[in-house]
N, C-alpha and C positions, 0 to 999 in steps of 0.2 A: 097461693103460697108465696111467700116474700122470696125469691131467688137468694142465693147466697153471695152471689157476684155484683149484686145492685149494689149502689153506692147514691150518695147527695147529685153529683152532677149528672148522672142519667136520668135527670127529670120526673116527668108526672108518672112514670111509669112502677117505680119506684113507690111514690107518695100514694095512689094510687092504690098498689099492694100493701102497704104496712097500714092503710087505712082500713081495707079489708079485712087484713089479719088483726085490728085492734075492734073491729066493730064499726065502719063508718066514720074514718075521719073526713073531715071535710080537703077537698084536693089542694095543692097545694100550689103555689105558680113555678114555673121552671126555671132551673136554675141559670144564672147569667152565662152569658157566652164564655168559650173558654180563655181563661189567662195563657196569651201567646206572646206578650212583647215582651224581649228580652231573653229567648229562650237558646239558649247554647244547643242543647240536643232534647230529644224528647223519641222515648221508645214507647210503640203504645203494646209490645207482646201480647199481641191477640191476633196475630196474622195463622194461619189454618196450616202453614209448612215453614222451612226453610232453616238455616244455620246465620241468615243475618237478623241480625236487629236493628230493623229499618229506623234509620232517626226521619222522623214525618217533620219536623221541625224546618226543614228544608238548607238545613246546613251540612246537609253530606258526613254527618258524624256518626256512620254506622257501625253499629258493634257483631261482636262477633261470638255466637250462641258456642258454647261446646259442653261436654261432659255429660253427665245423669240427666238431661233438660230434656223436656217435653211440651210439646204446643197442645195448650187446653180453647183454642180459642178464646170467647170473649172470658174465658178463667183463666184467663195469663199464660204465663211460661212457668212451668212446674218444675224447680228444683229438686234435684232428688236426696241432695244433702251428703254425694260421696264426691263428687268433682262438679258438680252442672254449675253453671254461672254465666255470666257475659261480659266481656272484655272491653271494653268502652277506651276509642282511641287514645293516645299518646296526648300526653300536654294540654289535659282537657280542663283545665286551673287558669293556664297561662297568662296573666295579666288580669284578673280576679282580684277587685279589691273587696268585692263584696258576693254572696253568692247566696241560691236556695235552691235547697236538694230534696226531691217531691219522690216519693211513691208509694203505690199500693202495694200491702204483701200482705200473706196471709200464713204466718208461720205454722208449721208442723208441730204438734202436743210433742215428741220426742225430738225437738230440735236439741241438739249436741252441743256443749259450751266450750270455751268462749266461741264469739261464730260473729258475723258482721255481716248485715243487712247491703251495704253498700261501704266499698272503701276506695276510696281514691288516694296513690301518693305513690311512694318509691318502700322498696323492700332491699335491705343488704344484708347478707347469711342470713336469710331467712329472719327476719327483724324488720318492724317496719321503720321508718328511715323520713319521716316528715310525711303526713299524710291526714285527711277527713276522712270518719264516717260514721255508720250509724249503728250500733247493734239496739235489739231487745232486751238485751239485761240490763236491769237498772234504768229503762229504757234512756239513752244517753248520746250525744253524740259530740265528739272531741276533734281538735285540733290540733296538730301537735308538729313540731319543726325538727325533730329528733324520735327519739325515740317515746317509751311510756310516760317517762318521768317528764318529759316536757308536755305532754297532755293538759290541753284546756279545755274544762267539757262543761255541759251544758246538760242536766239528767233530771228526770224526773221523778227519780227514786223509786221506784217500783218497776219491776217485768214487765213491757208490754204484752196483751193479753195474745193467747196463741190460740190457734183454729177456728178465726174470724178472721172479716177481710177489715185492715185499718189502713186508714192514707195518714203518714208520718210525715213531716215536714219539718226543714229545718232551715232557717235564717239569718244570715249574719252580715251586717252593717254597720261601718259605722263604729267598730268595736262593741257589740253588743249581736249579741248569738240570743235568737228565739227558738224553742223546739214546740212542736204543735203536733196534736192526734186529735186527727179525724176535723182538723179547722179551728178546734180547740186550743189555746197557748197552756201548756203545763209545764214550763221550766224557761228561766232566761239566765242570760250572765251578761254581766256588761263588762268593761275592761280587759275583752281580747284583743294580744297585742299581735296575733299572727293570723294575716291575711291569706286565703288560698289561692292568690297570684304567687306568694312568695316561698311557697313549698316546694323544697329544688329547686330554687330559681326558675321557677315558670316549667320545669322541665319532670314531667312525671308520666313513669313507665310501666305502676300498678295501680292500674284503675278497673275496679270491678262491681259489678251489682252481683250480689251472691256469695265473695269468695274474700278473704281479710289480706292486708296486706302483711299479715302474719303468718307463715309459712305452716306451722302449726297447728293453728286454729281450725275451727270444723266451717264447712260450708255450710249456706242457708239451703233449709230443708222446710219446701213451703211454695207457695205459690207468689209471684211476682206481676207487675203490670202497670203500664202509665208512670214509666221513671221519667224525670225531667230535671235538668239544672238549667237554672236561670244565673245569669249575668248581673243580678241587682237582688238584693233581698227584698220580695216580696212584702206589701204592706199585709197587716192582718186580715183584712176587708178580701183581699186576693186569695190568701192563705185558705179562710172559711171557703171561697167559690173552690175551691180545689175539691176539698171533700169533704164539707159541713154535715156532719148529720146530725138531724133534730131529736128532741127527744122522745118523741113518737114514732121515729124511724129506731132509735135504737131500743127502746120496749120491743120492737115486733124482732127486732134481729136478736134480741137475748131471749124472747122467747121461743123463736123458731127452733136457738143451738139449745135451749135447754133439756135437760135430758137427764132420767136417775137412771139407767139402763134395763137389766130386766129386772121391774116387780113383782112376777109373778107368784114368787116365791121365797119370799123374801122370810128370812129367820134371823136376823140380825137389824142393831140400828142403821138408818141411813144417815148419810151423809148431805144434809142440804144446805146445797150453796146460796149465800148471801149476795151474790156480786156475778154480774156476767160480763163478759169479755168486753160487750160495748159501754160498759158502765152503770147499766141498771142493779138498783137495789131489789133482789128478794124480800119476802116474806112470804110466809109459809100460814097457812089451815088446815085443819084437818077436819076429819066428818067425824071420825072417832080418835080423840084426842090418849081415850083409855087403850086404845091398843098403838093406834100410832103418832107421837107427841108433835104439835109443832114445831119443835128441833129438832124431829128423825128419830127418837128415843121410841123402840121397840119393845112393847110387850107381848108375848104370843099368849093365844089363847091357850085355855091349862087341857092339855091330853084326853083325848077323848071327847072334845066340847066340838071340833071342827074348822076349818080355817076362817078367817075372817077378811072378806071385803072392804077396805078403805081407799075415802077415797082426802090425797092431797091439793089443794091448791096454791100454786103459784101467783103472787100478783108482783109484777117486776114495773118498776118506778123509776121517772128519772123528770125529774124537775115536775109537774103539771100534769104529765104523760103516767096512763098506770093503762095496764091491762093484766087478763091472767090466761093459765094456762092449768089445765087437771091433770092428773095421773090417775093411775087406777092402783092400790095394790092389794097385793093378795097376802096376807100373814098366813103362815104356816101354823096349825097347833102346836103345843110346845110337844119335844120329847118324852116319854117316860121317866119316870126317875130311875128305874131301872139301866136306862142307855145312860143317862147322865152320869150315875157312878163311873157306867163301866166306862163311859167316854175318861172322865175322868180320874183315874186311875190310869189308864194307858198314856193320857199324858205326864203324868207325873214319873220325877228321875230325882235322883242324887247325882249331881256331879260328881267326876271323878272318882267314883264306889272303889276302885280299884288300889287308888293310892292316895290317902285323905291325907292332907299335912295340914289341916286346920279347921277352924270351925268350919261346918256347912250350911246353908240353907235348907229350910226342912217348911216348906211354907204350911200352913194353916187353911188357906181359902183352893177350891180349884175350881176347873172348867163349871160351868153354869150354874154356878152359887154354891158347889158344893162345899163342904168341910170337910178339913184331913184332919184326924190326931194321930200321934206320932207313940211307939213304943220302943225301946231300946231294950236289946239280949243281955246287954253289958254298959249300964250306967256311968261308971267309971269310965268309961272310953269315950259315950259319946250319951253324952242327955239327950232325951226327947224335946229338948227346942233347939238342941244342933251343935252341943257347945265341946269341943274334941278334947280331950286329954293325951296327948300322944306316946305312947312305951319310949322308954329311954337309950340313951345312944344304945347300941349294943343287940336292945332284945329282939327278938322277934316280931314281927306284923302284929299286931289284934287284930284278928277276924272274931267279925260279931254278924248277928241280924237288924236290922231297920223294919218296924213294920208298921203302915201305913192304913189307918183308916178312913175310907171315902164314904161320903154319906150325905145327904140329903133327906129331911124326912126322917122316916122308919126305913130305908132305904139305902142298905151299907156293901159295902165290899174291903175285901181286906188286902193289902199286897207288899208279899215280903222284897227288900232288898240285903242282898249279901256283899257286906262293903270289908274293907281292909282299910285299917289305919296304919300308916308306916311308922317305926321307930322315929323319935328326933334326930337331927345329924350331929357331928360331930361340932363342937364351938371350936372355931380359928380365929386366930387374928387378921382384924383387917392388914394389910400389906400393899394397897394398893388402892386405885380409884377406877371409874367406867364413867366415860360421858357418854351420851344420845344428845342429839341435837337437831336440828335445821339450817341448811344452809344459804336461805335466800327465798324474794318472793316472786322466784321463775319456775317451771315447772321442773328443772333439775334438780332445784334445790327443795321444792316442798317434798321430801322424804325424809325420811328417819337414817342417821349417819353415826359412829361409832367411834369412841377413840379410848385408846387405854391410855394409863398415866406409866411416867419410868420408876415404876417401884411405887416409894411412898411420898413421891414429890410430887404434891400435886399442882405445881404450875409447868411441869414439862408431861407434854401428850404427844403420842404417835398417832396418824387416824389407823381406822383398821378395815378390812376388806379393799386394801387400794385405794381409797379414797370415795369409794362408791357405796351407794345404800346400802344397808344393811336391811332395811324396810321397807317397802313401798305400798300404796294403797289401793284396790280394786275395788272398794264401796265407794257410796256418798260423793263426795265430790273428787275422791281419786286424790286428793291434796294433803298432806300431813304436817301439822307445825308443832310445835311446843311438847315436844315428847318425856315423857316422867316416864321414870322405873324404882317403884317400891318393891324393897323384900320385904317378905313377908314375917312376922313375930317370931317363927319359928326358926328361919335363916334358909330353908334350901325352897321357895318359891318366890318368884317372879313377876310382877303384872307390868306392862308395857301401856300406857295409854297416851293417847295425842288427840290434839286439836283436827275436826273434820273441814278445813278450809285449803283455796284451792285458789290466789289472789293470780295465782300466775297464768289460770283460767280465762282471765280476763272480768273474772271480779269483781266490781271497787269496793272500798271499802267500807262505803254508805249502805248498798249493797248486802254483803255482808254477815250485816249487821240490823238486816230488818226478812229478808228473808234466807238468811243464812243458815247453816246447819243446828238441830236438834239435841245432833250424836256425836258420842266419843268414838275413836274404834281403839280398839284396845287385844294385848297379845299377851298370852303366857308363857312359861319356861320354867327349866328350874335348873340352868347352865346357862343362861345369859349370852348363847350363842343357838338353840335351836327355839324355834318360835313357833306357837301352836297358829293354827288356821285363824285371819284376821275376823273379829267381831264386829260387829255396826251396832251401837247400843245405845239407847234411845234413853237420854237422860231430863232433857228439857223438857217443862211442859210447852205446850201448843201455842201459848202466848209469848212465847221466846223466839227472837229475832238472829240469836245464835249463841255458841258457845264455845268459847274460849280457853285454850291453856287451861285442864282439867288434873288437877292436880292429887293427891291422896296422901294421907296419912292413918295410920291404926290406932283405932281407940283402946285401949286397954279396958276402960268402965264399960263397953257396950259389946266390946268383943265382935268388932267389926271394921272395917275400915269406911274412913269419913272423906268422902269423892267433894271437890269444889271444883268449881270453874266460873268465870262471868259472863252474864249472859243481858242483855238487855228485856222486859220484861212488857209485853205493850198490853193494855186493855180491853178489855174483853169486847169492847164497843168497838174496839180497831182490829179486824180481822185479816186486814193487807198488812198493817202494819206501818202505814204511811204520817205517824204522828212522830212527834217528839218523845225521847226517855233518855234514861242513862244506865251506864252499864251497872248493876251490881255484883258481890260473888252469891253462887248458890251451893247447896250444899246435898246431900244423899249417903244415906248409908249402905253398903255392899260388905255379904263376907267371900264373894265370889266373882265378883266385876262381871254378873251375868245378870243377877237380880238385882234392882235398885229400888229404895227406897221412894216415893214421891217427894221431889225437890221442893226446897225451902229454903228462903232467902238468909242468909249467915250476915250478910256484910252489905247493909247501904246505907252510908252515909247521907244522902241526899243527893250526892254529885257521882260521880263517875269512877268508881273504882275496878281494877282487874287483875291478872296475874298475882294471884297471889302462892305464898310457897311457907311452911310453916318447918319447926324443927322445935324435938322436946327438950329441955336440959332440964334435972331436977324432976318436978313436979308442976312446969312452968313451961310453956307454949309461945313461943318467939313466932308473930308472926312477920313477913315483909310482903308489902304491896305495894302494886302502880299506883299511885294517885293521881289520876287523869280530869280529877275535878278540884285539884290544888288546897283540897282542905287540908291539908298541913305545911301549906303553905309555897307549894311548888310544884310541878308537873314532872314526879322523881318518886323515887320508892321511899316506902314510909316502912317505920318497924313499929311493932305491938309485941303485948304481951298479957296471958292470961291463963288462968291455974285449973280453964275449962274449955277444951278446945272445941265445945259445940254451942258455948255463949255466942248469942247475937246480938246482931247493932246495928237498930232501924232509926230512921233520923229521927225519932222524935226520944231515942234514949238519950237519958240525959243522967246519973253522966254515964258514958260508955264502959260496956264490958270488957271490951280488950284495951288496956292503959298504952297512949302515944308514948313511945321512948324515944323516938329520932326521927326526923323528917329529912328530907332533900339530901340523902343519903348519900346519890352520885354526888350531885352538884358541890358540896361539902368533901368528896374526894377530889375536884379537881376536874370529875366527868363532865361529858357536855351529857343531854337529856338520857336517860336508862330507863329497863322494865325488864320482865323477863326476868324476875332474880331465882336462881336456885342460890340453896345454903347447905352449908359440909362443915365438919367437923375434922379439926386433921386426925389423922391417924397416931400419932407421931408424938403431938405437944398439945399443949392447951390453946391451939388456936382457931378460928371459925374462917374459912373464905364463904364468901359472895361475889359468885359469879353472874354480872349486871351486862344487859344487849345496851352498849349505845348504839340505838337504830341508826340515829344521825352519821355515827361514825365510822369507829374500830370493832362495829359486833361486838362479841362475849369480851368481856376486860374482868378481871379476878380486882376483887375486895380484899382487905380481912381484917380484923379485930380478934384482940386474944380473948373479950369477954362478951358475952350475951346481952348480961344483965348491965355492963356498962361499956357500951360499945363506942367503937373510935373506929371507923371504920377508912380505914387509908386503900390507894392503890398500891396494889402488889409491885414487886420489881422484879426483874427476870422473867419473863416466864415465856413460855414457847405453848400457845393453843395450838388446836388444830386450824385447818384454813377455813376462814370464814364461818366458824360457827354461831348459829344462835338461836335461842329464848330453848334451853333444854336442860338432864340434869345430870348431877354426879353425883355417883354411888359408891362409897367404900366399898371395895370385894377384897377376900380374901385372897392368899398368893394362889392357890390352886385356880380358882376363877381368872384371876389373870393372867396366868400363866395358858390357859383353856382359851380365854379371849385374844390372845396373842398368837398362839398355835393355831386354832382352828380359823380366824378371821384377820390374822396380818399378814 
């Protein structure tokens, strides 16, 4: 068996094993001696005890073990990912005009983000303060003489791979930074102007393997081994002797970690992986393709028939090199259809039975193929595909039955629900306005934030709750941006939704946006001050790199609301997602921000569109978008408009559904670059603001125009925001609601 711990320069022993494990490769010769000249410190953590980390290098530059750390011998020093690391002396840069930072690690499957592999430099309140290093996100490594914004980096666009041992390595001479895995070169920059002599003036006090010089950030959780900085950027030739693996070593290492876990019993599709950690390509066989497909698509044998033996093979490739590897699995028979109803029926629910304020979902399909149809006690209240009528201000509740037919087959069951629909509320006038926002791309600020306006002026705001969230996030990446709040047609419900991103993580924004979030998370209410339990809701398909500023509006024609966001969209052939695309918007219909419709492309031009935010006037659908691929002529919010808010515009429509009214919409005011538009209507008068983030700048800055349909959209004058807001929305509320948002949250 290929050890886990082997690597390229441990020689024929090595070559040796992965020859075995592939069938007889022929031996291979040993790897050259090791690259010593030029070495600043070198830890080789495989010593059997002790608290230091001896530098073998023979420059007396010993570091110092502390925290969750454990000695695995020749398996390194094992991080435990809540304090362990090693502290590697003072002013270890010092007169560095060129340098390469070598080691092996072996990260943890639940390593915690942002997190850094190795960071060298200085830290102030907890900020790093001119410093190198290396994390696995994005797999990446920067330079920076300040703080984030001065970051020069150097990424390979993709996570390196985690629960494998990889030797990372990184180069820079000359102004020109190489990054390397596994001896391999996968990312360069040339034109670095900050040398690691000149970080602190030679003088640096946070230097660590394992631990960021971000106060914040999580430790490496994972195995470490063989750190080394050199004095001179390494040529390539040097780089590969570090830790070259071939491609018949890394076939036997992606197959030794390959693994579906247990088969035994398997009643669902599996999941097989195309890609292993060292870079081998899968492919998949099967012996019985009828029961288990080679892309994991399960069919179980039909009840009564018995379980079924299959068997899968793996053949994993990587250049020349192919070997494979079997499983064995066992298919389960299928269920009865008897369980299947009754499975399905206990999963099914009516939201909120107890107090309806609008249409519901009543789906049609359940658990394992089944069919629902739907009956209603009382038609007029609520039809059998879900559509509500609600009793008028004043009257009493409608309580009615819902009853439910599950079925499969000749194979039914029936199951009532007893739901309540509330009377409508009272109509008010709006009086006032509600913003949500974000206030920045640090971890303080990715939250959800509040401000009321003073009465019906909507360019003076107070923030609310002290100035402190109103929202925060516990899913997905813990990160909240671009927050929307629709009411609902009826006027007394709520839905809160935001962007799942997290930049202050440690993020970039390449990153992102190829393995970036899926989900919206999303909140309800129907007081705009108590918020129901956050949601994590999976709106993107699988081929989506992320999804952004997720916005809504209610269709009246479909009696639903119509969800968009943009999301970048990669091929099916691209499974990492390491290709080129651009952003489009997509689109989903929900009458419950629980269920969603499967996404469908609304808005691509051909180039890069996002944020968009839409408002009805008439019979006529004003849309405004980022246009981040300058088809209207500039990198600025564009406006449309169209008398069907679910018309699409794929590049090759010609001519377009939604008609261009105005392009470069900041820039035309005066703005320097904008995005992030929300749009309001005043309360007051016939006029419209557009509230636009110059990122570059002053954050959220107010628009306005008195007309839609022929807009002039100027900067506002006076106006008092709240601090620092940005890319979020504002709501007319009524005085009660603001008067409620004032009292209970200022």
């Amino acid at each position: 068996m290929l050890p886990t711990h082997s690597r390229a320069r441990t020689g024929p022993a090595l070559i040796t094993a992965a020859a075995l494990a592939l069938g007889g490769l022929a031996a291979a010769a040993p790897a050259s001696a090791a690259v010593d000249d030029g070495l600043v410190l070198k830890y080789n953590l495989t010593e059997a005890a002790g608290t230091v980390a001896e530098d073998s290098s023979g420059n007396g530059r010993d570091g110092t073990i502390s925290g969750d750390a454990t000695r695995l011998g020749s398996e390194g020093l094992q991080l435990g990912g809540t304090n362990g690391h090693v502290r590697l002396p003072g002013d270890v840069m010092r007169g560095l005009n060129s340098i390469t930072v070598s080691t092996e690690v072996k990260i943890a499957p639940d390593q915690g983000t942002p997190y850094f592999i190795w960071g060298m430099g200085n830290t102030t309140n907890g900020t790093g303060n001119g410093y190198l290093f290396t994390t696995g996100n994005s797999y990446r490594t920067s330079i920076a003489s300040g703080n984030w914004a001065t970051e020069q980096t150097t990424s390979a666009n993709r996570d390196l791979a985690r629960g494998a041992w990889k030797t990372i390595t990184y180069t820079l001479g000359w102004g020109t930074a190489v990054l390397y895995e596994d001896g391999t070169e996968v990312a360069r920059r040339t034109g670095v102007t900050i040398t690691p002599g000149s970080i602190g003036g030679g003088t640096t006090t946070a230097n660590y393997l394992g631990r960021s010089v971000y106060s914040g950030d999580k430790y490496l959780k994972g195995q470490v081994r063989d750190f080394r900085i050199y004095n001179r950027a390494l040529s390539a030739g040097e780089v590969r002797e570090l830790g070259y693996v071939s491609p018949e070593q890394r076939v036997a290492l992606d197959l030794q970690e390959l693994s579906l876990g247990d088969t035994s019993a398997v009643t669902a599709n599996l999941k097989l992986p195309l890609a292993g950690p060292n870079g081998s390509a899968y492919t998949w066989s099967s012996s019985d393709p009828a029961v288990v497909s080679p892309q994991g698509a399960v069919t179980r044998p039909a009840h009564g028939t018995g379980n079924v033996a299959v068997t899968l093979t793996a053949t994993a490739a990587s250049g020349e090199a192919a070997a494979t590897k079997t499983f064995s699995i066992t298919v389960l028979e299928d269920i009865s259809d008897v369980q299947k109803v009754s499975e399905a029926s206990t999963a099914l629910n009516v939201w909120d039975a107890n107090a309806i304020r609008g249409n519901v979902t009543l789906p049609t399909a359940g658990l394992h193929g089944t069919k629902v149809a739907w009956e209603s006690s009382d038609e007029p209240v609520i039809t059998a595909t879900g559509e509500v009528t609600r009793p008028a201000y004043g009257s009493e509740p409608a309580k009615l039955n819902l009853h439910a037919t599950v079925s499969i087959g000749k194979t039914k069951v029936r199951k009532k629900f007893r739901v309540t629909v509330l009377p409508l509320p009272n109509a008010e006038a709006k009086e006032g306005y509600a913003f949500a926002y974000f206030t920045g791309n640090d971890l303080a600020g990715e939250n959800i934030f509040m401000a009321a306006s003073r009465g019906n002026d909507a360019l003076k705001w107070d923030e609310l709750n002290g100035g402190k969230p109103v929202l925060k996030s516990g899913l997905g990446t813990k990160g909240l941006r671009d927050p929307f709040i629709i009411r609902s047609p009826e006027g007394d419900k709520f839905y809160m939704i935001a962007t799942d991103l997290s930049i202050g993580s440690g993020t970039s924004w390449d990153s992102s946006q190829r393995q970036g979030s899926q989900y919206i998370e999303v909140w309800e209410s129907t007081d705009l001050v108590n918020w129901s339990e956050q949601r994590h809701v999976k709106v993107s398909p699988d081929a989506a790199g992320n999804t952004w500023a997720p916005e809504a509006h209610y269709d009246e024609k479909i009696g639903a609301y119509v969800v968009y966001w943009a999301s970048k969209i990669y091929a099916g052939s691209d499974p990492n997602h390491t290709g080129g695309t651009h952003n489009k918007m997509m689109y989903s219909t929900t009458r419950d921000f629980r269920t969603f419709t499967e996404a469908k492309v609304w808005n691509d031009p051909g180039n890069s569109v996002i944020d968009s935010t839409v408002i009805k006037e008439g019979d006529t659908f004003y849309r405004f978008t980022k246009d981040e691929g300058r088809v209207s002529g500039c990198l600025d919010v564009m406006q449309e408009k169209s008398d069907d808010l679910l018309a699409v515009d794929l590049p090759a429509t010609n001519p377009r559904n939604w008609t261009l009214m105005g392009n470069c919409i900041g820039k035309n005011a005066g703005t320097g670059g904008v995005e992030g538009p929300t749009v309001f209507k005043s309360n007051t008068e016939e006029k419209y603001y557009l509230f636009v983030d110059e990122f570059g700048g002053r954050g959220y800055i107010p628009l306005e125009s008195t007309s839609l349909e022929n807009p002039d959209w100027k900067l506002s004058t006076n106006y008092e925001l709240p601090r620092a807001p940005r890319h979020g929305t504002v709501l007319p509320v009524t005085k009660t609601e603001l008067e409620r948002l004032r009292g209970q949250l200022g």
